[in-house]
BALOBA-1460 file (C-alpha; in Angstrom, 3 decimals):
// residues 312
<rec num="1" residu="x" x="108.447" y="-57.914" z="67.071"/>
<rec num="2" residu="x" x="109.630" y="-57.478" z="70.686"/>
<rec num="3" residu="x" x="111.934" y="-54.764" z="70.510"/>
<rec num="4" residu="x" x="113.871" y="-54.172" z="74.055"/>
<rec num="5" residu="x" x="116.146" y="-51.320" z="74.571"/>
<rec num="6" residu="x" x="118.590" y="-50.630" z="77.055"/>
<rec num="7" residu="x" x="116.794" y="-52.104" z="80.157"/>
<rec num="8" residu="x" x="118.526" y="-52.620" z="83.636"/>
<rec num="9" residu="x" x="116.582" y="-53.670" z="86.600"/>
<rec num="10" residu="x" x="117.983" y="-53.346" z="90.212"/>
<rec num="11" residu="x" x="116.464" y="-55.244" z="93.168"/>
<rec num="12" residu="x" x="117.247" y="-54.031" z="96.864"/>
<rec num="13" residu="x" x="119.647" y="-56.301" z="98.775"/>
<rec num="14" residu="x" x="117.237" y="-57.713" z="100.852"/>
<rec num="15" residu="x" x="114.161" y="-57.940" z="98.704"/>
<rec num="16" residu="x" x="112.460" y="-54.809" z="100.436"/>
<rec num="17" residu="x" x="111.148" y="-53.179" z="97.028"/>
<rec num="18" residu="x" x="113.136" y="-51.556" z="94.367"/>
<rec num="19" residu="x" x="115.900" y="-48.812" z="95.111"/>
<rec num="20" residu="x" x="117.345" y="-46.289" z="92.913"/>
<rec num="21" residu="x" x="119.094" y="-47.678" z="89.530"/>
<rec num="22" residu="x" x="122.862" y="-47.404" z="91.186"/>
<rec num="23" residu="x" x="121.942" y="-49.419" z="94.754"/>
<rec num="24" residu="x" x="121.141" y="-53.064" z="95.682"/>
<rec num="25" residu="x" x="121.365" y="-56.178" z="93.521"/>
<rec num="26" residu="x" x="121.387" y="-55.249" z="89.699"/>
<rec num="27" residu="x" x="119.447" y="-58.117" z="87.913"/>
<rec num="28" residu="x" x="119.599" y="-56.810" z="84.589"/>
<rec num="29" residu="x" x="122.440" y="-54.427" z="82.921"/>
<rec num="30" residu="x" x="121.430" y="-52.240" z="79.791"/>
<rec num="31" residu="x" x="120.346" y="-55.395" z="77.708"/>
<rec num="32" residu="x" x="119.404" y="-54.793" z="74.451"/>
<rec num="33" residu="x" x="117.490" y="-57.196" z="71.862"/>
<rec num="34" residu="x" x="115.299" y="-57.421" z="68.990"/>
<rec num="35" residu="x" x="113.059" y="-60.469" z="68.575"/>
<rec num="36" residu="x" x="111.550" y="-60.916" z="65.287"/>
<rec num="37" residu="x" x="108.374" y="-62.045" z="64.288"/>
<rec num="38" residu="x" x="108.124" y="-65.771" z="63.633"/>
<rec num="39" residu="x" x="111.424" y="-66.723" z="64.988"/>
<rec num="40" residu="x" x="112.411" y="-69.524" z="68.493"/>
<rec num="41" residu="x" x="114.345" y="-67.276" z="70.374"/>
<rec num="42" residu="x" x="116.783" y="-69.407" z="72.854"/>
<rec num="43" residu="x" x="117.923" y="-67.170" z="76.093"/>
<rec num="44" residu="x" x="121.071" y="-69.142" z="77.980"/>
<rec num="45" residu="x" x="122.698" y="-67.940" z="81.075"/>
<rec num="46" residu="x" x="124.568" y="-69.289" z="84.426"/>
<rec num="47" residu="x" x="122.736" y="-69.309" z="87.480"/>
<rec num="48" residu="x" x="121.258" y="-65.944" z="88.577"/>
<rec num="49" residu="x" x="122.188" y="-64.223" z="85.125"/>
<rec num="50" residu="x" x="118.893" y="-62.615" z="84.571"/>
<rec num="51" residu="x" x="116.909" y="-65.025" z="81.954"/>
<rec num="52" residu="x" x="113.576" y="-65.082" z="84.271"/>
<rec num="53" residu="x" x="113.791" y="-60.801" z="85.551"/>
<rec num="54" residu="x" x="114.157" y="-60.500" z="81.615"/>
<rec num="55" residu="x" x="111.021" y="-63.120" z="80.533"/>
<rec num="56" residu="x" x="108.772" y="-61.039" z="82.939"/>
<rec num="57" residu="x" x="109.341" y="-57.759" z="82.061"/>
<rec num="58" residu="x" x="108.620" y="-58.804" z="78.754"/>
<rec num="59" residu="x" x="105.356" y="-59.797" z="79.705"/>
<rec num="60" residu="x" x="104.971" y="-56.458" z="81.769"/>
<rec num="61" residu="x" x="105.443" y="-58.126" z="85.614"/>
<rec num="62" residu="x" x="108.028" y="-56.164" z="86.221"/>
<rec num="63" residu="x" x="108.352" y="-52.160" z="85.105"/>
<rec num="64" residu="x" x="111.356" y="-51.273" z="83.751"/>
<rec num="65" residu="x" x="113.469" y="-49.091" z="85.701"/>
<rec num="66" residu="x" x="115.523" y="-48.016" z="82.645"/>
<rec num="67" residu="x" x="115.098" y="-48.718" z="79.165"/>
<rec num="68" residu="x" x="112.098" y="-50.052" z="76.865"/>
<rec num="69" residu="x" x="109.850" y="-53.629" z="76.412"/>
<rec num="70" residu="x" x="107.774" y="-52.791" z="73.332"/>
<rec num="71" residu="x" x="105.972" y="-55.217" z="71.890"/>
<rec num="72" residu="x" x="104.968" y="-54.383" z="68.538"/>
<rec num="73" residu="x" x="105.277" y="-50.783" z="68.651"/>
<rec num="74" residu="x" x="103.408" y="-50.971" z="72.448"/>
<rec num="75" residu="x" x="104.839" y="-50.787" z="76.031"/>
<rec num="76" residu="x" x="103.994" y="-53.720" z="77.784"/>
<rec num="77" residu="x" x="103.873" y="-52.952" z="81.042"/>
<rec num="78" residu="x" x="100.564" y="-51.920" z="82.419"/>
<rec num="79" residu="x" x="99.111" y="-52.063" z="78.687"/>
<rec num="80" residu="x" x="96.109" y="-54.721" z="78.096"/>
<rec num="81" residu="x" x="96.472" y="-54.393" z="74.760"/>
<rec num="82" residu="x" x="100.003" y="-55.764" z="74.371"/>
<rec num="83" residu="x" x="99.982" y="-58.252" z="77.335"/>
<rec num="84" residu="x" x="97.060" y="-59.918" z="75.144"/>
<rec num="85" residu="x" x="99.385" y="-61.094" z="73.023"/>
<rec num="86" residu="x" x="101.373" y="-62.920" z="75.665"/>
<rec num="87" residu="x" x="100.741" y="-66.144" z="77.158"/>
<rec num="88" residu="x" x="104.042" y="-66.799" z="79.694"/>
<rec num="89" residu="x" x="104.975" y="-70.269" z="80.955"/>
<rec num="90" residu="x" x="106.620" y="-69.543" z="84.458"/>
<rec num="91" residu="x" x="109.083" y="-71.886" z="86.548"/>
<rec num="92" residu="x" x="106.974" y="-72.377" z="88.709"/>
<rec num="93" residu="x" x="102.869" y="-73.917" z="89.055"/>
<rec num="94" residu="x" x="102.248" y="-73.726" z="92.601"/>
<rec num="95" residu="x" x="99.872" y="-70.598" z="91.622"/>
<rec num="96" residu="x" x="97.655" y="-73.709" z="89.324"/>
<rec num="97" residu="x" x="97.260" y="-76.267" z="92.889"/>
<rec num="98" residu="x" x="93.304" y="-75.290" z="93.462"/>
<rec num="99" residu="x" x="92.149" y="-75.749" z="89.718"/>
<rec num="100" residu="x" x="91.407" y="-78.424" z="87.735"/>
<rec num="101" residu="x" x="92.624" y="-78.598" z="84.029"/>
<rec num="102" residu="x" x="88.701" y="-77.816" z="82.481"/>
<rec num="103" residu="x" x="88.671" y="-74.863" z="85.352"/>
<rec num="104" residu="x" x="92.265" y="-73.468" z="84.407"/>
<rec num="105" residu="x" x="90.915" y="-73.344" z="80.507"/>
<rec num="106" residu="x" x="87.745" y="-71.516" z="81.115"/>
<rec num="107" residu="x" x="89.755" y="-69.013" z="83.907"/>
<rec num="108" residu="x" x="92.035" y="-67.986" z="80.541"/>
<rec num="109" residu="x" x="89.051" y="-67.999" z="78.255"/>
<rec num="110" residu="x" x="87.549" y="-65.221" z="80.370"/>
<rec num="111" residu="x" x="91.263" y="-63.055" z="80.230"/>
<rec num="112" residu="x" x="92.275" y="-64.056" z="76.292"/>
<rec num="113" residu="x" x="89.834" y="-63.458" z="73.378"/>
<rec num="114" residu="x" x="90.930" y="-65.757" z="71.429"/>
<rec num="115" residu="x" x="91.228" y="-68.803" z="73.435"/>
<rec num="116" residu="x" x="90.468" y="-71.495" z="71.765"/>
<rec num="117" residu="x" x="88.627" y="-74.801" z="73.141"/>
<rec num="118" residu="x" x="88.990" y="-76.239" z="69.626"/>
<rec num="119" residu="x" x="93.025" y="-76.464" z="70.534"/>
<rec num="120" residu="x" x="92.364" y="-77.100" z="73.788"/>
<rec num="121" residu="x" x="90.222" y="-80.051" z="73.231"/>
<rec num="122" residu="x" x="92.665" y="-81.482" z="70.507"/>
<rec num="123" residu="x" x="95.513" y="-81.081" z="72.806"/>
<rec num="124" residu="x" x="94.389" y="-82.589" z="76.289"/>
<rec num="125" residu="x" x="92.768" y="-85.524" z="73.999"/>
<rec num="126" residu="x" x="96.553" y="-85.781" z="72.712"/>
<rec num="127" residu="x" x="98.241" y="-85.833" z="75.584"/>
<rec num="128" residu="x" x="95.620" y="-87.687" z="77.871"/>
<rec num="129" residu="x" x="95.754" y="-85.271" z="80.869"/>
<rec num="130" residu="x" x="92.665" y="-85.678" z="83.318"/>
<rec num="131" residu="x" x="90.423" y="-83.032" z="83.169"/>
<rec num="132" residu="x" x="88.746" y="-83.468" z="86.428"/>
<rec num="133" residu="x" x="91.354" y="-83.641" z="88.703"/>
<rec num="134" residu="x" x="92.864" y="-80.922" z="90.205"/>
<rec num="135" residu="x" x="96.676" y="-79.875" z="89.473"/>
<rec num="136" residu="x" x="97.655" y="-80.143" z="93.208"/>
<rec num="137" residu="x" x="97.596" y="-84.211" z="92.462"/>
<rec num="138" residu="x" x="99.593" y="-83.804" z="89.304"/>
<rec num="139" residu="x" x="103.080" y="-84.808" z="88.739"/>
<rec num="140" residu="x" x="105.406" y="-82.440" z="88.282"/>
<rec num="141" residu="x" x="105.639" y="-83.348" z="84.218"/>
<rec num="142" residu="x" x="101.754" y="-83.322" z="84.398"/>
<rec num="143" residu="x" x="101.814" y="-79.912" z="85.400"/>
<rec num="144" residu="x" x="104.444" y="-78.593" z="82.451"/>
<rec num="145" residu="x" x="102.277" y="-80.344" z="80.058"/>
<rec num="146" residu="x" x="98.828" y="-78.759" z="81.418"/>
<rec num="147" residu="x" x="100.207" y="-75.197" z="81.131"/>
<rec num="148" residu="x" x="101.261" y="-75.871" z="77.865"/>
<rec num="149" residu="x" x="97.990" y="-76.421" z="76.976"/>
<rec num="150" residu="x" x="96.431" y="-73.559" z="78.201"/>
<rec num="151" residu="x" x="99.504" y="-71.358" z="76.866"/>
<rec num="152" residu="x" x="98.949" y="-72.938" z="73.128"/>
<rec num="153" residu="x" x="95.462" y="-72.705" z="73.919"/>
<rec num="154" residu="x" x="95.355" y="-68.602" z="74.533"/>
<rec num="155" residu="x" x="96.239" y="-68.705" z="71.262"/>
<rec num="156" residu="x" x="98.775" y="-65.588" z="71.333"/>
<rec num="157" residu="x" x="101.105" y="-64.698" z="69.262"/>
<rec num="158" residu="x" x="104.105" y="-64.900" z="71.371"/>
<rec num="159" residu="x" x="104.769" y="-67.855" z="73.676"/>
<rec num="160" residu="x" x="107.357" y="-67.415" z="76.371"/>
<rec num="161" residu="x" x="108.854" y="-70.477" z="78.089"/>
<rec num="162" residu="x" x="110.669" y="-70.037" z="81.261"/>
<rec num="163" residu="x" x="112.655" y="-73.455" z="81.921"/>
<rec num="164" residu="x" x="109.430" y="-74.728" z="80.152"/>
<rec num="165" residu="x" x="110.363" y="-78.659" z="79.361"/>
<rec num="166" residu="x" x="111.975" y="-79.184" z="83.163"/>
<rec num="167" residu="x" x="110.007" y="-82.319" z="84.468"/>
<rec num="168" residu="x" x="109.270" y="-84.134" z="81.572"/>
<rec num="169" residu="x" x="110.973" y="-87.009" z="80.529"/>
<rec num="170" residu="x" x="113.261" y="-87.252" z="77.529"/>
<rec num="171" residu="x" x="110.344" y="-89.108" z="75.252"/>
<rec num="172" residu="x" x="107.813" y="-86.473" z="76.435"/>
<rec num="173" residu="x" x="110.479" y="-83.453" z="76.541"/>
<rec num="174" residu="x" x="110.856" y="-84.339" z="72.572"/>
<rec num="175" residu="x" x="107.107" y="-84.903" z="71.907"/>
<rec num="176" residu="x" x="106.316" y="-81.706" z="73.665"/>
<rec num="177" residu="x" x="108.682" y="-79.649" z="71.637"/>
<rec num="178" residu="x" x="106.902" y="-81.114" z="68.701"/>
<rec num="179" residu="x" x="103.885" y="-80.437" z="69.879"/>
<rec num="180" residu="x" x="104.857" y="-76.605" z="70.308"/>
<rec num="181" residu="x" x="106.174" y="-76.175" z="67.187"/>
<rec num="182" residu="x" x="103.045" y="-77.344" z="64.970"/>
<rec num="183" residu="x" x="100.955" y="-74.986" z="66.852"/>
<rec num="184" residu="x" x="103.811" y="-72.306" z="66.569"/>
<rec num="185" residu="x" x="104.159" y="-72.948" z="62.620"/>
<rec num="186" residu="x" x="100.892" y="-73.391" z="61.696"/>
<rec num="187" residu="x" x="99.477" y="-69.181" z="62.950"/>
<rec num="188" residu="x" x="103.931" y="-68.280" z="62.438"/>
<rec num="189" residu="x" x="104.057" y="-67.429" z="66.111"/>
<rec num="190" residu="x" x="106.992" y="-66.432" z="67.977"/>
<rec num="191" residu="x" x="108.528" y="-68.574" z="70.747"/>
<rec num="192" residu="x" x="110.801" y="-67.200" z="73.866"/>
<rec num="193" residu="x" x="112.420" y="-69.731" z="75.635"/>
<rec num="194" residu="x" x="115.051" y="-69.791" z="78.555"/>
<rec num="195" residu="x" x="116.724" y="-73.701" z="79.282"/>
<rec num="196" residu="x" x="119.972" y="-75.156" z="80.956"/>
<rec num="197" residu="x" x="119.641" y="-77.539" z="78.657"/>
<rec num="198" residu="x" x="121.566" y="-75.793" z="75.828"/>
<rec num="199" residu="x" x="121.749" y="-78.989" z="73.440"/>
<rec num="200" residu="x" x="117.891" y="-78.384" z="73.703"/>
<rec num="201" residu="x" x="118.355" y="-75.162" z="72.668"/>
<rec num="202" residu="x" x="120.542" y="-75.421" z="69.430"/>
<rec num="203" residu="x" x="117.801" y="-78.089" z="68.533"/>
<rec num="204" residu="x" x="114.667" y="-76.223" z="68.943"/>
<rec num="205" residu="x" x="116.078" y="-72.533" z="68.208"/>
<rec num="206" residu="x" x="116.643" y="-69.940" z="65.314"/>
<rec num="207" residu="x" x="118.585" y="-67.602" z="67.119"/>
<rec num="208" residu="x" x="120.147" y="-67.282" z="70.753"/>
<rec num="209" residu="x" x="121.362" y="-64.839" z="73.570"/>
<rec num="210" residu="x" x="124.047" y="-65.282" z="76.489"/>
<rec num="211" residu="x" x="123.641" y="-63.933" z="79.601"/>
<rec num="212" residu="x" x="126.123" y="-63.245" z="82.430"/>
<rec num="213" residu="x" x="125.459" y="-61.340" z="85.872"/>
<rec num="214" residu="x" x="122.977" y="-59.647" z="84.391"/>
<rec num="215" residu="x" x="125.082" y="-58.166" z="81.066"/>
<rec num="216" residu="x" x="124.558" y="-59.321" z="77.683"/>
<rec num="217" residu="x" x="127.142" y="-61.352" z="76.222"/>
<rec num="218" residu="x" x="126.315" y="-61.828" z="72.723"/>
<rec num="219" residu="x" x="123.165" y="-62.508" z="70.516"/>
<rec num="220" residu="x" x="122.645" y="-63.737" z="67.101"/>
<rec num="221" residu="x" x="121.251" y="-66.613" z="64.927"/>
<rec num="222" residu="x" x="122.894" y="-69.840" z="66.289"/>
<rec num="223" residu="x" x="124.766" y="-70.399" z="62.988"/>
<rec num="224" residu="x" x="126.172" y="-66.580" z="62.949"/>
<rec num="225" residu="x" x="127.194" y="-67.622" z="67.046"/>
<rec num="226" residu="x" x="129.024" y="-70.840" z="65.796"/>
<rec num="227" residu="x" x="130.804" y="-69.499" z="63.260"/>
<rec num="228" residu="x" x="132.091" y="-66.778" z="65.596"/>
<rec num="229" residu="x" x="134.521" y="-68.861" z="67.239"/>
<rec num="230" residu="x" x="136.912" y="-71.718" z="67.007"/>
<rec num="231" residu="x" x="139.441" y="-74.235" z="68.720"/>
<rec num="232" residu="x" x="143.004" y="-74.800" z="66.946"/>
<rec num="233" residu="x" x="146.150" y="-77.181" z="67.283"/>
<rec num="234" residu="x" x="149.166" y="-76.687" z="66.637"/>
<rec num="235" residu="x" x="152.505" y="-78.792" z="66.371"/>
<rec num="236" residu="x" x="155.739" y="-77.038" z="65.849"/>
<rec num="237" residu="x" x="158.934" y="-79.326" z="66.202"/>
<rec num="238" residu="x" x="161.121" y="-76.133" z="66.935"/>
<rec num="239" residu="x" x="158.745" y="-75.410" z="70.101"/>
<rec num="240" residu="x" x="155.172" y="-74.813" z="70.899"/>
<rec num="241" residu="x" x="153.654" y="-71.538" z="70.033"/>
<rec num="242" residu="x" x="153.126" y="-69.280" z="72.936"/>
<rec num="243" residu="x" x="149.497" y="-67.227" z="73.917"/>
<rec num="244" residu="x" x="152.061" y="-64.128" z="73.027"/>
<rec num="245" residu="x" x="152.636" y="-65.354" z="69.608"/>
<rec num="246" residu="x" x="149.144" y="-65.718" z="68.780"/>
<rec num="247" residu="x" x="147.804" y="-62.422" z="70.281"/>
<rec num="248" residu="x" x="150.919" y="-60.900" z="68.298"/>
<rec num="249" residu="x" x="149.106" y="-62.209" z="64.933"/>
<rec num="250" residu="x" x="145.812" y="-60.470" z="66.414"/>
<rec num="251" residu="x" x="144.272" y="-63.571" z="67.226"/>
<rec num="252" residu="x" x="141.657" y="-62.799" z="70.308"/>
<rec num="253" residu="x" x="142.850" y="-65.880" z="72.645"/>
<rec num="254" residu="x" x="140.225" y="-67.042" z="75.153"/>
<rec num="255" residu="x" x="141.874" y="-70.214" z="76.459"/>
<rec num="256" residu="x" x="145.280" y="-71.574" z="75.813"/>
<rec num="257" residu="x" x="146.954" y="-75.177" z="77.036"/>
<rec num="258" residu="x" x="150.135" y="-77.158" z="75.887"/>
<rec num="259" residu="x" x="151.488" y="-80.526" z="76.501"/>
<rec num="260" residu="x" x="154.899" y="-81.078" z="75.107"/>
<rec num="261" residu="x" x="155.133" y="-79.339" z="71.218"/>
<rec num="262" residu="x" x="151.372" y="-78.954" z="70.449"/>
<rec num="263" residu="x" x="149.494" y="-76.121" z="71.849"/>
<rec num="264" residu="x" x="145.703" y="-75.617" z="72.214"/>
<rec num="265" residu="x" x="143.834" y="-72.703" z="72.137"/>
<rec num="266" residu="x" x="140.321" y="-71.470" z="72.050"/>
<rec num="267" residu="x" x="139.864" y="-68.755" z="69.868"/>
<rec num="268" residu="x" x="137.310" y="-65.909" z="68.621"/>
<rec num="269" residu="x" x="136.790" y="-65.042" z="64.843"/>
<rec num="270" residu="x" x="135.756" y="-66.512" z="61.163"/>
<rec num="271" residu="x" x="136.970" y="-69.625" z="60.536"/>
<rec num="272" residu="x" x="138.998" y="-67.908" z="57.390"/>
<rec num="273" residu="x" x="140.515" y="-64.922" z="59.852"/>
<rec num="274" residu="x" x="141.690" y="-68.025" z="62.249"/>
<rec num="275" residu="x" x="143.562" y="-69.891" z="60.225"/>
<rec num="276" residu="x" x="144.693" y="-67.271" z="57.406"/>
<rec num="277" residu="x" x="146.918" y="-66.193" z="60.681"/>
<rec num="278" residu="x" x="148.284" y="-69.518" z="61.595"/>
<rec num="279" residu="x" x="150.489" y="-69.912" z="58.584"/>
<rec num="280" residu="x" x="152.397" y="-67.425" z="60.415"/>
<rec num="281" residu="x" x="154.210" y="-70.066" z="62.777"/>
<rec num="282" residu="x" x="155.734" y="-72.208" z="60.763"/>
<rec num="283" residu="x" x="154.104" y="-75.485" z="62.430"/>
<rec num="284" residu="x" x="154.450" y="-78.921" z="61.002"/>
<rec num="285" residu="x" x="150.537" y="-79.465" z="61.795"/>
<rec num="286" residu="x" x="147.929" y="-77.099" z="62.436"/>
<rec num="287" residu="x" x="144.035" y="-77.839" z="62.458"/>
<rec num="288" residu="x" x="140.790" y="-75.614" z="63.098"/>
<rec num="289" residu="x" x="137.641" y="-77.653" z="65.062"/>
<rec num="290" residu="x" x="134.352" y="-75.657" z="65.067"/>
<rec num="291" residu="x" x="132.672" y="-75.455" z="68.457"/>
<rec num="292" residu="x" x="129.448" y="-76.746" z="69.747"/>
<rec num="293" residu="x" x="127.075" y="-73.733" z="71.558"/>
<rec num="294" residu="x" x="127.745" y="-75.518" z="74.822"/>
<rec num="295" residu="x" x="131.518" y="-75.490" z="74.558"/>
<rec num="296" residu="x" x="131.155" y="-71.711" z="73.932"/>
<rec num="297" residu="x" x="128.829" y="-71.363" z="76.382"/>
<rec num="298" residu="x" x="131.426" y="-72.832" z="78.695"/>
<rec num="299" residu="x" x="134.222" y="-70.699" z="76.971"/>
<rec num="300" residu="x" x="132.579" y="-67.648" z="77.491"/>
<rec num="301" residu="x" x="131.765" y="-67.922" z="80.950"/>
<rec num="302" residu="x" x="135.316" y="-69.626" z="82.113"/>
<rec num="303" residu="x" x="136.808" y="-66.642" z="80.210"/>
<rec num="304" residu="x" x="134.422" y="-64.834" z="82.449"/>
<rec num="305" residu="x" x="135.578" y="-66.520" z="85.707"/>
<rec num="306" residu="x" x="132.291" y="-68.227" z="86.600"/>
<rec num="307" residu="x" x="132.725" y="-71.083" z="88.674"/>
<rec num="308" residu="x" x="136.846" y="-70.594" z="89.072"/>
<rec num="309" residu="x" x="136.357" y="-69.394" z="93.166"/>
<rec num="310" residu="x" x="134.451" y="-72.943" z="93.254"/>
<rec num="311" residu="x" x="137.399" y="-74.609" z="91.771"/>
<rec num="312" residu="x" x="139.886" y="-72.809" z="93.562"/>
């Protein structure tokens, strides 16, 4: 299990070091999570929120200024022992130019005990990647693929993914995925991945976290997440129903619209607290839509006021 407790991570503004926990640019914001074993953990975020600081503390690149990483039981940070049982799949590959794919496996070999050529071999015949030719001449797609590999090939038992399927297109993006999860199945590995791509993510993922500025915003198992919010209508012929009269009924309004008699509103809470309130109103029609994890993605972060200085 990675267990992370309370961690907050402040850069300096201008990138000079780190400063004391109240100065500069605060990254991270007493996040807390627990990642259990065996699960596809999906981290989401806007822009900047603090999905990539998070991935490498968790794989002990950066110390924590405040808080915990333990994985299984173990600080990571500066501990052999735990980092062993993390291979992590950065943004970016720049750091892979000078090798070629057979000299990138045997560099891991020597680092990770249990690398193993068997699923290295059975994976490069699978996906057809030159072996001789070094990653400076490889697409871009090429390169996700090849780290894949090596990071399936290390042979850990948790695999994090930082925008990990960016690059490939949509036929290799899905065979890819695949591809993970048979390896990740088959030794009940866990799986860490950040993505803008949050369709992706309700696809491939168990469970998911939402990340703003650096503060936690909520996470759960997806289905928990979806159930946690929904959209209603409502038609009333006397007049439409105000935001006041459904924050008077203890309804928890996040976004609210009319056009004519029918109001709209985005909403948080059970499907069964929703719309045992709406009786309430009297209306001629009233209806309850589920959301999609995008939509309250979106929600969450309007209700936030990302992106409304842009609009404005």
């Amino acid at each position: 299990m990675i267990e992370i407790n309370n961690v907050s991570m402040v850069f300096a503004k201008k990138g000079l070091g780190k400063v004391d926990i109240n100065d500069g640019f605060r990254a991270l914001d007493n996040v807390s999570i627990s990642i259990p074993d065996g699960c596809i953990y999906g981290f989401l975020g806007s822009n900047g929120a603090g999905k990539s600081t998070l991935l490498r503390m968790m794989c002990g690149v950066y110390r924590t200024e405040q808080g915990s990483v333990k994985i299984d039981g173990e600080d990571v940070f500066d501990n052999p022992s735990a980092k062993s049982k993390i291979f992590f799949v950065n943004d970016e590959t720049v750091q892979y130019a000078k090798f070629t794919l057979d000299g990138l496996a045997k560099y891991y070999a020597s680092y990770y005990e249990d690398f193993s050529f068997e699923i290295y071999e059975r994976l490069v015949k699978q996906l057809q990647l030159p072996r001789n030719k070094r990653m400076s001449e490889f697409s871009k797609g090429m390169k996700r693929q090849a780290v894949v590999i090596i990071g399936l090939s290390c042979n850990t038992k948790y695999l994090l993914l930082d925008e990990a399927f960016d690059g490939l297109d949509p036929a290799m993006r899905r065979f890819i995925k695949q591809l993970i999860i048979n390896e990740l199945i088959d030794r009940q590995a866990t799986m860490v991945v950040s993505s803008h791509n949050i369709v992706e993510i309700n696809e491939l993922c168990d469970r998911a976290m939402l990340i703003h500025q650096g503060q936690m915003i909520f996470a759960d198992e997806i289905d928990n997440i979806k159930s946690g919010f929904g959209k209603i209508q409502l038609a009333r012929k006397s007049g439409a129903v105000t935001p006041e009269e459904l924050k008077n009924v203890g309804l928890d309004v996040m976004q609210y619209s009319v056009m004519g008699s029918v109001a709209q509103a985005v909403v948080r809470g059970s499907e069964t607290d929703i719309t045992g309130k709406l009786g309430a109103f009297g209306c001629e029609i009233s209806e309850f839509i589920p959301l999609t994890l995008e939509e309250i993605f979106i929600y969450e972060l309007e209700a936030r006021g990302y992106g409304s200085n842009i609009i404005n």
